[in-house]
C-alpha positions, 0 to 999 in steps of 0.5 A: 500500500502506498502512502498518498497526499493529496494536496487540494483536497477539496471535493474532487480531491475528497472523492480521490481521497476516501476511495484510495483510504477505503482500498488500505492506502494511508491517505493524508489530505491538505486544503484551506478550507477549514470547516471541511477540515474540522468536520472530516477530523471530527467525524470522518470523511463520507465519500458517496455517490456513483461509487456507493456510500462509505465514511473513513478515517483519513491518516490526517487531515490539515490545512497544512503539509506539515508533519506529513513527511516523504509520500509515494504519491502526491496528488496536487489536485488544487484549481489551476491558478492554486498549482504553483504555490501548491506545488511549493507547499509540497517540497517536504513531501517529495523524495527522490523515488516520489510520483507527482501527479498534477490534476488540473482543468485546462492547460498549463499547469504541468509548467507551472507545476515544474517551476517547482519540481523536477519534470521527471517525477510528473505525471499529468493527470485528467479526470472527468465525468465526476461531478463532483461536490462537497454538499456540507464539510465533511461530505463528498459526492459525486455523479460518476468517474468516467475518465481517469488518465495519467501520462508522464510529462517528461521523463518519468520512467514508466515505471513509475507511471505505472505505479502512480496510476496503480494507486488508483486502480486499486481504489475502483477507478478505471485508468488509462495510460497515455503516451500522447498527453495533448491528445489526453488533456485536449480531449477532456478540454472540450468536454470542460470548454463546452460545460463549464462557461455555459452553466457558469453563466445560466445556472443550468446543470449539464443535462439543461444545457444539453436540452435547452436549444440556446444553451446548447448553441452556445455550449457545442459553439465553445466545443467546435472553437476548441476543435478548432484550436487542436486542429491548428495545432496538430493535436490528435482527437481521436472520439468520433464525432466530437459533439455526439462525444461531449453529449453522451459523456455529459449525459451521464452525469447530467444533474451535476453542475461544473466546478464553475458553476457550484464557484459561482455559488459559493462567490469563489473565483473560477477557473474561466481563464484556464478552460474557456480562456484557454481557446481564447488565448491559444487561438490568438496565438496561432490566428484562429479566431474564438468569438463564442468563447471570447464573449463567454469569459468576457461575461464569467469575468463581468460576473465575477467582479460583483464578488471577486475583489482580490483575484490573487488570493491562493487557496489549496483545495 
């Protein structure tokens, strides 16, 4: 059994954290969010949904990496615009034999990400399908766990790859390894691009969005531009018809809202610019224009500014 960390675990990192403590790993969790802290110490963490209904006792729950000391594993599992003072906070958890595993939305964040650590012991990792949620402190839930996938970013042996991943394969997810990560992070890109700024916007969970006209125009739109981005860039997708491809994956969670939205809810910055932003800022780069999507974070920010006064506040998890 390993011993894992999971640096921002928030209710994604929460979902990751009671299945790999079920499956016999010492799972150690870090986030600033102190109410779900004091309640998982108190009473455990639940962890329930598409996977059953468990509580467990995590080996330690802090709002701080202190005392955790050198891990096999480390998931920095945090919002991309967390990654980087994340990735500083995990210094006193890493060895010279320790996987790194970067999970965010988005692209960029295994650069930042590296800033920090060695490139050679990073794993990228995507996951999607959760909807994921944390509906009071203490609990986790979530709506399914469609995609969990993990390349090397550069240079770490597959060996340890393989051993990262195996982590979570003992704990009931489905994982699949990659060789091409572009491939890996831009697919699950357009699942993120055509969810997460539309119901950030309307309110709407994924299935209303796929089942109201308008907001599906819009959704679909944002995926098409991303489409159009990868192609520009030699990016391999390889799904079949892309927009029967985010349908049928939104489908099957189709009562959750994206991580953007439920931020919207609790008035915490989202993650527009490293998912619909993304598009935008890539397609300038390479000439491709992304209109639909340029108004959607122009409209996120607009939104935000009625809550968000200082954008630079870190949080973890």
């Amino acid at each position: 059994m390993a011993k894992v960390a999971i640096v921002g675990c928030g209710a994604m990192g929460s979902v990751y954290a009671g299945l790999m403590q079920e499956a016999g790993h010492e799972v150690h969790g870090v986030t600033l969010w102190t109410d779900h802290v004091a309640a998982v110490n108190a009473d455990g963490l639940r962890v329930y949904g598409d996977s059953g209904d468990r509580t467990v006792r995590l080996a330690s729950m802090s709002t701080t990496t202190d005392d955790i000391g050198v891990c096999d594993l480390v998931i920095i599992a945090t919002k991309s615009f967390d990654a980087e003072a994340a990735a500083k906070s995990s210094a006193g958890l890493i060895g010279p034999d320790t996987v790194v595993q970067t999970i965010q939305n988005g692209l960029g964040s295994p650069e930042v990400v590296a800033h920090s650590i060695d490139a050679a012991q990073i794993a990228v990792g995507v996951v999607g399908g959760f909807g994921a949620s944390i509906p009071t402190p203490g609990q986790a839930h979530h709506n399914g766990r469609e995609i969990t996938r993990f390349g090397a970013y550069r240079g770490l042996p597959r060996e340890r790859l393989e051993f990262g991943a195996q982590v979570w394969s003992s704990a009931g997810f489905k994982v699949a390894i990659f060789d091409d990560i572009d491939q890996m992070v831009w697919e699950k890109l357009l699942i993120n691009v055509a969810f997460s700024g539309s119901s950030f916007l309307t309110g709407l969970t994924i299935a209303q969005i796929i089942n109201d006209p308008k907001s599906w125009r819009v959704a679909s739109a944002c995926a098409l531009e991303a489409l159009d981005v990868a192609n520009a860039l030699g990016v391999t997708i390889d799904v079949g018809d892309p927009i029967e491809y985010i349908r049928t994956l939104g489908l099957r969670i189709g009562d959750a809202k994206p991580s953007m939205r439920l931020d919207a809810e609790l008035r915490r910055r989202a993650e527009v610019d490293a998912i619909n932003g993304s598009i935008v800022r890539v397609g300038a780069q390479i000439g491709v224009p992304t209109p639909v999507n340029s108004v959607v974070v122009d409209l996120a920010h607009a939104a935000e500014s009625g809550y968000i006064h200082d954008a630079d506040v870190t949080r973890i998890g």
